[in-house]
C-alpha positions in Angstrom: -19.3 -1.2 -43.6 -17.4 -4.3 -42.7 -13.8 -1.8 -42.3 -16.6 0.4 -40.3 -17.0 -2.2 -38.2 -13.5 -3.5 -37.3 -12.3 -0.3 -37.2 -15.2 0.2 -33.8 -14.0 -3.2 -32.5 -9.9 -2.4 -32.7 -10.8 0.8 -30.9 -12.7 -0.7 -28.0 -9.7 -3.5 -27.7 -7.6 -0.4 -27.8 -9.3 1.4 -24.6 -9.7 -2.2 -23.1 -5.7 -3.1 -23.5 -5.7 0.8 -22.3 -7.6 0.5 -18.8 -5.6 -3.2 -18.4 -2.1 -1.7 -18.7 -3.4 1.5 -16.3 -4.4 -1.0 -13.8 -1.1 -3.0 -14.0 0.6 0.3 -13.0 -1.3 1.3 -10.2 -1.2 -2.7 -8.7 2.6 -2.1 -9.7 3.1 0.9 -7.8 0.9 -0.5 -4.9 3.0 -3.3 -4.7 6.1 -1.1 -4.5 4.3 1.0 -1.6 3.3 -1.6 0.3 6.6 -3.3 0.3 9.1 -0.6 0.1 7.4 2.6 2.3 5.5 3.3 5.6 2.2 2.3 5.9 1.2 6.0 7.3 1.9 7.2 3.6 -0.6 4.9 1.9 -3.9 5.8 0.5 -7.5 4.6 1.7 -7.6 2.9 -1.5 -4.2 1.3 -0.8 -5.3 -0.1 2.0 -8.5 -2.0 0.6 -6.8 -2.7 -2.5 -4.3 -4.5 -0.9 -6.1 -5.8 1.7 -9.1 -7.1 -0.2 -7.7 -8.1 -3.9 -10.1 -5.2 -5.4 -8.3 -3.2 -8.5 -7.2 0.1 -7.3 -9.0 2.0 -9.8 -12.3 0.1 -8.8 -12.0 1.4 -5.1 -10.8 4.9 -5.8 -13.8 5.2 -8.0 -16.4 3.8 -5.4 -15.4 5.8 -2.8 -14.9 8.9 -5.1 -18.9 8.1 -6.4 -20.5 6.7 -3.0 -18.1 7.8 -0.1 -16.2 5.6 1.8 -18.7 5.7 5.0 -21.1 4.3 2.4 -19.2 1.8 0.3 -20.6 -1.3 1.8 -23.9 -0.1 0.9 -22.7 -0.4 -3.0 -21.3 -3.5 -3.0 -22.8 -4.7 -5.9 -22.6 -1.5 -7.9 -18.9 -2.7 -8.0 -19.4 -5.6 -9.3 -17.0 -7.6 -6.7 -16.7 -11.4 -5.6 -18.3 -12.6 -3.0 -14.9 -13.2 -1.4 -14.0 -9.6 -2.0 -17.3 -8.3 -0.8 -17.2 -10.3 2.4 -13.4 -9.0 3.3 -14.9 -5.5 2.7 -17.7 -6.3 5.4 -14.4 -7.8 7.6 -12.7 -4.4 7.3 -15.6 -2.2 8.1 -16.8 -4.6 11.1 -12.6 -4.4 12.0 -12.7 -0.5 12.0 -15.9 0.1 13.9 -14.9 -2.4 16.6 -11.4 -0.7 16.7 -13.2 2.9 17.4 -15.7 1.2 20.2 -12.4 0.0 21.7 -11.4 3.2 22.3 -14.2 3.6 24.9 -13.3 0.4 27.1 -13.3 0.9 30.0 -13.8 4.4 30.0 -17.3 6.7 31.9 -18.5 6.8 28.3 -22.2 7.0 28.8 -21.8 10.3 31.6 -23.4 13.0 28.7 -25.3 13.0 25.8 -22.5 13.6 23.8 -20.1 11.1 25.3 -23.2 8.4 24.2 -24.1 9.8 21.1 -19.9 9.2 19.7 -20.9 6.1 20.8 -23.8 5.3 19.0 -22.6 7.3 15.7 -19.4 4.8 16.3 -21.2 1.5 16.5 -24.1 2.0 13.9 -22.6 4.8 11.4 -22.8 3.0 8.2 -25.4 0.1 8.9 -27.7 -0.6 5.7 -30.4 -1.7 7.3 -32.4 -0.1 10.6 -31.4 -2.0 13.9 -32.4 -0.8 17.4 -29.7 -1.8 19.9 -29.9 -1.4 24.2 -26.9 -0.4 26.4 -27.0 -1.8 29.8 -24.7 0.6 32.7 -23.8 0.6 36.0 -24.2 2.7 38.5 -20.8 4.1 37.5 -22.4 5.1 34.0 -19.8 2.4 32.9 -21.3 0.0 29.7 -21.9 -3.6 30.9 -23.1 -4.5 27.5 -24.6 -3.4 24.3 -27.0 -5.5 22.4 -29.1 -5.6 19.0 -32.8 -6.5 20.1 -34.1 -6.7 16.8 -33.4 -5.1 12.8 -36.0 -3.3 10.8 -38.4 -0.6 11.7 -40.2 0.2 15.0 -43.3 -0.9 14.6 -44.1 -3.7 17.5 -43.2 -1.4 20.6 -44.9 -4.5 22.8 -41.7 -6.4 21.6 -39.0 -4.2 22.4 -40.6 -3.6 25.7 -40.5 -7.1 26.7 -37.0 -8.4 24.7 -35.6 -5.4 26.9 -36.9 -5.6 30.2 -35.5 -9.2 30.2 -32.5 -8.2 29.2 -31.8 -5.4 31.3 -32.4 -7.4 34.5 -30.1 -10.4 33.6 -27.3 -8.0 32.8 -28.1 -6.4 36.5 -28.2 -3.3 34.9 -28.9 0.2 36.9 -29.9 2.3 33.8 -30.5 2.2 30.2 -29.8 3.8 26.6 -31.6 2.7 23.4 -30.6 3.4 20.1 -31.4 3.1 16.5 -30.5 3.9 13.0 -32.0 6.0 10.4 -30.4 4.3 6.9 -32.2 7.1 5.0 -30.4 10.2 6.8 -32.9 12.0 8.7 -32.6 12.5 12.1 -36.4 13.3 12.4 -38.1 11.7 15.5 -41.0 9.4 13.9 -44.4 9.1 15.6 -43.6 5.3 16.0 -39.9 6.5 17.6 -41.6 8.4 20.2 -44.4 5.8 21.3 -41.1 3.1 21.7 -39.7 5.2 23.8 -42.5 6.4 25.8 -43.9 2.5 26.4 -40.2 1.6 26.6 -39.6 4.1 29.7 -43.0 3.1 31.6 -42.0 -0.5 31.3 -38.6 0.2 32.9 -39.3 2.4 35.6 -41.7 -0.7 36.9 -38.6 -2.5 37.5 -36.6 0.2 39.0 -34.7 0.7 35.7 -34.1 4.6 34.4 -34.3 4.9 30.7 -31.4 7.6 29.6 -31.8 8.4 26.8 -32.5 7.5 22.7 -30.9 8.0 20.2 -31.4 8.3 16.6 -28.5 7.9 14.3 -28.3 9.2 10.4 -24.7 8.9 9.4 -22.4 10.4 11.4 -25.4 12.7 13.2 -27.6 11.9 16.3 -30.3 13.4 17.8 -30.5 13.2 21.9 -34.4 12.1 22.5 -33.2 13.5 26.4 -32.0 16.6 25.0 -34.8 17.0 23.1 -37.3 17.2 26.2 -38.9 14.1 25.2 -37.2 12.1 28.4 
């Protein structure tokens, strides 16, 4: 029993020393790629292994498991330090501010489509439910684009009034309202439609047009507009 025994314990030090020597490779031939070739010919994982301090095999396995659009929701599947987890929130935040910068200064807000790459931009990957407002011009140019509140739409008398304020300090000449659907459905909810409804009557007493809404899953939205519903 007791040779049994050491016999299971040499083979887990085995695999152990195994996945240790693996990993000193890869963080080898990282190393090496980072230093000695062009950054177009890394990896995902390269990138957020080097950028981050996370093993290599740990972030090729995440995103191989959960999806990269998703990894931040599985932080703590992987088993990270804070510091890491916090540079992985860094480099999400870094790559969906890039992408919105990519609309500055541009008629983005003109079609359905043109907002909903918008909204899909801004809020694809968001763990938890936040509805945001975009003020525009007359130019359908964005003046601003705001987070009124996270979690569910339940308290539409809120949103009305949070938005109406806003709206008229940013001198805005129309509206868009968004918000995400962590879950993945892109299913309208009763509460969805009564926002939008009270949200629209509170507007047009100020001279404000509501646009549109949309509801984000992923990298999907659905156009209340084009859906009849405004």
């Amino acid at each position: 029993m007791k040779r049994k025994e050491m016999n299971f314990v040499d083979g887990q030090l085995a695999l152990a020393g195994d996945f240790i020597s693996r990993e000193k490779e890869y963080q080898k031939y990282l190393n090496e790629r980072v230093a000695c070739y062009n950054v177009e010919d890394l990896q995902i994982e390269d990138i957020i292994s080097a950028l981050t301090g996370i093993e290599l095999l740990t972030v090729k396995k995440a995103i191989d498991e959960y999806g990269l659009p998703d990894l931040p929701k599985f932080l703590g599947a992987m088993k990270l330090k804070k510091s890491q987890e916090r540079k992985i929130h860094m480099l999400f935040n870094f790559c969906k501010q890039l992408n919105l910068s990519n609309f500055k200064d541009k008629e983005i807000v003109n079609s359905s489509t043109k907002a909903g790459e918008y909204f899909v931009n801004l809020m694809q990957g968001f763990a938890n439910e936040k509805f945001v407002v975009t003020c525009v011009d007359s130019q359908n140019r964005i003046i601003s684009t705001d987070v009124i509140i996270e979690g569910t739409i339940n308290e539409a008398p809120v949103y009305t009034r949070e938005i109406v304020k806003l709206v008229l300090n940013k001198n805005a000449n129309s509206v868009m309202v968004a918000h995400n659907h962590p879950g993945g459905s892109l299913k309208a909810s009763g509460a969805d439609l009564d926002v939008t409804k009270k949200l629209k009557e509170a507007l047009r007493t100020v001279n404000i047009n509501l646009l549109d809404h949309f509801i984000i899953a992923e990298d999907k939205y659905l156009s209340l507009a084009e859906q009849g519903i405004l």
